[in-house]
C-alpha atoms as an extended CHARMM CRD file, in Angstrom:
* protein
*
        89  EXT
         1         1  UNK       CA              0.0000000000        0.0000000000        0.0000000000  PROA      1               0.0000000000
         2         2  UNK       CA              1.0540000000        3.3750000000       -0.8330000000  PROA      2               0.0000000000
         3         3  UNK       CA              0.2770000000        6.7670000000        0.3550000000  PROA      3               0.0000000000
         4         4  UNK       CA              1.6580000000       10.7320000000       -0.7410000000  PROA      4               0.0000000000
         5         5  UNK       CA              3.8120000000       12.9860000000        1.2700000000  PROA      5               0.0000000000
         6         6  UNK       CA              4.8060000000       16.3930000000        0.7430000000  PROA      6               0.0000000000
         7         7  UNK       CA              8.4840000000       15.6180000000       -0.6930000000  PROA      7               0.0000000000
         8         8  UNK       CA             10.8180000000       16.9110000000        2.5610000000  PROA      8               0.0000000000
         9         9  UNK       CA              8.2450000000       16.8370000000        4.5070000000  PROA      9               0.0000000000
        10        10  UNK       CA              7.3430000000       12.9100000000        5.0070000000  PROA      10              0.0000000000
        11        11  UNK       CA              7.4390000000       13.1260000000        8.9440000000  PROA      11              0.0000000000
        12        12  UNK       CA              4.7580000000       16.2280000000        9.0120000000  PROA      12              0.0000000000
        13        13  UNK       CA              1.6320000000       14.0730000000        7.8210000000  PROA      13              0.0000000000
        14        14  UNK       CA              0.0470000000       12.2980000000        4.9960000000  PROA      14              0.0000000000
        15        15  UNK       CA             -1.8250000000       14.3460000000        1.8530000000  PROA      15              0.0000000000
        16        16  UNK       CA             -5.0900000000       13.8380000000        1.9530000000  PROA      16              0.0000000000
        17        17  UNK       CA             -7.7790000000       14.7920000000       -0.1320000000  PROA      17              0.0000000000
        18        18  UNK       CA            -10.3760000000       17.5430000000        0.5140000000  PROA      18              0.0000000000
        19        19  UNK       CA            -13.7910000000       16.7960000000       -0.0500000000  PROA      19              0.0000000000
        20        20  UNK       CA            -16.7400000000       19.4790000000       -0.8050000000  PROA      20              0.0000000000
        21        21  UNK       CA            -18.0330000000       18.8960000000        2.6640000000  PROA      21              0.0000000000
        22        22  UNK       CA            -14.5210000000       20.2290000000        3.9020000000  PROA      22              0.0000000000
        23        23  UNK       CA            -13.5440000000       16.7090000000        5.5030000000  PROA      23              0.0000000000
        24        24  UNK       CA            -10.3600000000       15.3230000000        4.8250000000  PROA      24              0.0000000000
        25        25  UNK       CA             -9.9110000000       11.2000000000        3.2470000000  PROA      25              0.0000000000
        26        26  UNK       CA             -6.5370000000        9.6110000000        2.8410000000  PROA      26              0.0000000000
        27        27  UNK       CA             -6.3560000000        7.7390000000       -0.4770000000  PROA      27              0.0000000000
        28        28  UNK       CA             -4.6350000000        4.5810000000        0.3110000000  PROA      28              0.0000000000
        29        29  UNK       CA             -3.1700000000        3.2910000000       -3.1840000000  PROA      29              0.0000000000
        30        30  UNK       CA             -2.8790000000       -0.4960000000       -3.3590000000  PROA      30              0.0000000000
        31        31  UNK       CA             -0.5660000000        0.0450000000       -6.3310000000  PROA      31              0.0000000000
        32        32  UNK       CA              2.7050000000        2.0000000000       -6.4610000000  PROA      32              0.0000000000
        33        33  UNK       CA              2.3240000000        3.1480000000      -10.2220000000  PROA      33              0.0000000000
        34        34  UNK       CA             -1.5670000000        4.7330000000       -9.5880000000  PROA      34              0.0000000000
        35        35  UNK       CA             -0.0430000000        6.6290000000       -6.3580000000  PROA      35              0.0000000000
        36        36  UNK       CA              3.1340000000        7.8170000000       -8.5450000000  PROA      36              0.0000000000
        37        37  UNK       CA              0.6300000000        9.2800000000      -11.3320000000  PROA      37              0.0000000000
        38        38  UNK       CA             -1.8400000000       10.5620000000       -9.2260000000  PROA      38              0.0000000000
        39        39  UNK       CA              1.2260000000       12.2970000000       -7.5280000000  PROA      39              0.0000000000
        40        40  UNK       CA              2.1020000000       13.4970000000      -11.0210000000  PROA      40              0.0000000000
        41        41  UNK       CA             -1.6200000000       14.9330000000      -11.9420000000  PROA      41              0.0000000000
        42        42  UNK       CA             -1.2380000000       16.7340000000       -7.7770000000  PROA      42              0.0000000000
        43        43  UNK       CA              1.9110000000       18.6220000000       -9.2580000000  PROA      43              0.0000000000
        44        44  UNK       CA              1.2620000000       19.4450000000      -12.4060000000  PROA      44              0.0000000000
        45        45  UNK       CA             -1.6380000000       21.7570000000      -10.7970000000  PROA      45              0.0000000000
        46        46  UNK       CA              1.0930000000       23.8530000000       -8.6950000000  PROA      46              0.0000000000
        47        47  UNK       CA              0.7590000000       20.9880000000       -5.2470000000  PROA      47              0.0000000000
        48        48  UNK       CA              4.3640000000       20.5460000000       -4.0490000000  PROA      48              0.0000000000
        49        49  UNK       CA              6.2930000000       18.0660000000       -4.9420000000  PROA      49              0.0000000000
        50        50  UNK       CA              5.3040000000       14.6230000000       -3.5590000000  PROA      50              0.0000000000
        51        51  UNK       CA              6.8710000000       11.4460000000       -2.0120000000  PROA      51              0.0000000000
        52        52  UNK       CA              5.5180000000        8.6730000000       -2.2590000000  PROA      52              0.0000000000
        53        53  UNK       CA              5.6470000000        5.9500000000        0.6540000000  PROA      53              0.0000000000
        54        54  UNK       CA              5.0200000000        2.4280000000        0.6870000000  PROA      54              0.0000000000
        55        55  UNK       CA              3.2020000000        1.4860000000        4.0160000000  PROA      55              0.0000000000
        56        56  UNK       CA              1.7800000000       -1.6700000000        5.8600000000  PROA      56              0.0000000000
        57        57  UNK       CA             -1.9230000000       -1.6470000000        5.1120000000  PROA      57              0.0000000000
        58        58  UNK       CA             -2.8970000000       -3.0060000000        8.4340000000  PROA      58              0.0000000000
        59        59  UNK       CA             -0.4070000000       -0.0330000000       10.0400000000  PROA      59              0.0000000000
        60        60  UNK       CA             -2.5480000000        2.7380000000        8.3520000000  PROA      60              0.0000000000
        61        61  UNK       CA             -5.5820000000        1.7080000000        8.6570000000  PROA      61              0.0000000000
        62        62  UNK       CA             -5.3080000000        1.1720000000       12.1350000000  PROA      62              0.0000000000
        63        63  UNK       CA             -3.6430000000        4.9780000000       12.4870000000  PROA      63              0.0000000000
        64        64  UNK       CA             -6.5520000000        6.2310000000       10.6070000000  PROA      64              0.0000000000
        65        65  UNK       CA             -9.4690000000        4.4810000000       13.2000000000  PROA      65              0.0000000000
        66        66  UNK       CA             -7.8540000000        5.3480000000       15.8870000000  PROA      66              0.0000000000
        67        67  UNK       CA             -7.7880000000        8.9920000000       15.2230000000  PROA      67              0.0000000000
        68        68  UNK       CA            -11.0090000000        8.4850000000       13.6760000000  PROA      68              0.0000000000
        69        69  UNK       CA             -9.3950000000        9.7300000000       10.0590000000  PROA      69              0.0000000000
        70        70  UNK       CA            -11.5290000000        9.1180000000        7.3490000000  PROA      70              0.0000000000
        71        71  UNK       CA             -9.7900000000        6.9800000000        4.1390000000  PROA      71              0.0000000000
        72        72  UNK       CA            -10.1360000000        4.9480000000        0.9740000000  PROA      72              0.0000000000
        73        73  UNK       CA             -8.5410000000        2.2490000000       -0.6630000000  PROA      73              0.0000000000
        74        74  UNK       CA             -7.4510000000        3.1100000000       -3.9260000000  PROA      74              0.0000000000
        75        75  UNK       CA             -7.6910000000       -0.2900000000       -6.0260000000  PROA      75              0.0000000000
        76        76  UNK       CA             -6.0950000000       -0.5670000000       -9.7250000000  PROA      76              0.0000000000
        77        77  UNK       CA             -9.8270000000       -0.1730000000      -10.9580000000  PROA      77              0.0000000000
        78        78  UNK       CA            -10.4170000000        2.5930000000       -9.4510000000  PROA      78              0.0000000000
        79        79  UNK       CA             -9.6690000000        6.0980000000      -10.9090000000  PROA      79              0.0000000000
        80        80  UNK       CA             -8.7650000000        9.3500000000       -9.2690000000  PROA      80              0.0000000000
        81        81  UNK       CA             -8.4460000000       12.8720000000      -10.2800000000  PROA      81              0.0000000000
        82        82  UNK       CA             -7.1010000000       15.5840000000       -8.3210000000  PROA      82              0.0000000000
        83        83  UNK       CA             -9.4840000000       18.1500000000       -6.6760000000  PROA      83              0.0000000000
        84        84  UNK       CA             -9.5890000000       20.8700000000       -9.7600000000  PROA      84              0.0000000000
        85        85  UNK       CA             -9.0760000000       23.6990000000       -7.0980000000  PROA      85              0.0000000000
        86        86  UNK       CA             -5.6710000000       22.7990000000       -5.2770000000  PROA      86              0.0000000000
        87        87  UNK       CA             -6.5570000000       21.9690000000       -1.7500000000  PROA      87              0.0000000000
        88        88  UNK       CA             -3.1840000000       22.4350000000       -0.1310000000  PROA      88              0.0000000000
        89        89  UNK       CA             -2.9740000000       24.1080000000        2.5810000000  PROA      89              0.0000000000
């Protein structure tokens, strides 16, 4: 599994997206490649450069219920576009 990270930045947090309703979800990518180009589509609308990490699944998903942090697990059917407004703050 496979998540972003601002580039420099890996021990500061995880990018997640922002949804309409202002919540945050962590895409968890199952494969490295989808996480690499979604990383691409994130920079080529002016995000900062990302990192991506390969992580345990069982790890992250029990980060994210403990701190009751909302995700998703990206498979290799699924397909995600970046927010068109960048979220980054």
């Amino acid at each position: 599994m496979y998540i972003l990270t601002i580039y420099g930045r890996e021990d500061e947090g995880a990018y997640a997206v922002l949804t309409p309703k202002g919540e945050h979800i962590l895409y968890i990518f199952e494969e490295e490649d989808d996480a690499t180009r979604f990383a691409m589509m994130l920079e080529e609308r002016d995000y900062p450069e990302m990192h991506v990490i390969e992580v345990e699944k069982e790890t992250i998903i029990t980060a994210c219920e403990m701190h009751d942090y909302q995700y998703a697990i990206i498979t290799a059917n699924d397909i995600v576009i970046p927010p068109e407004q960048n979220d980054f703050i």
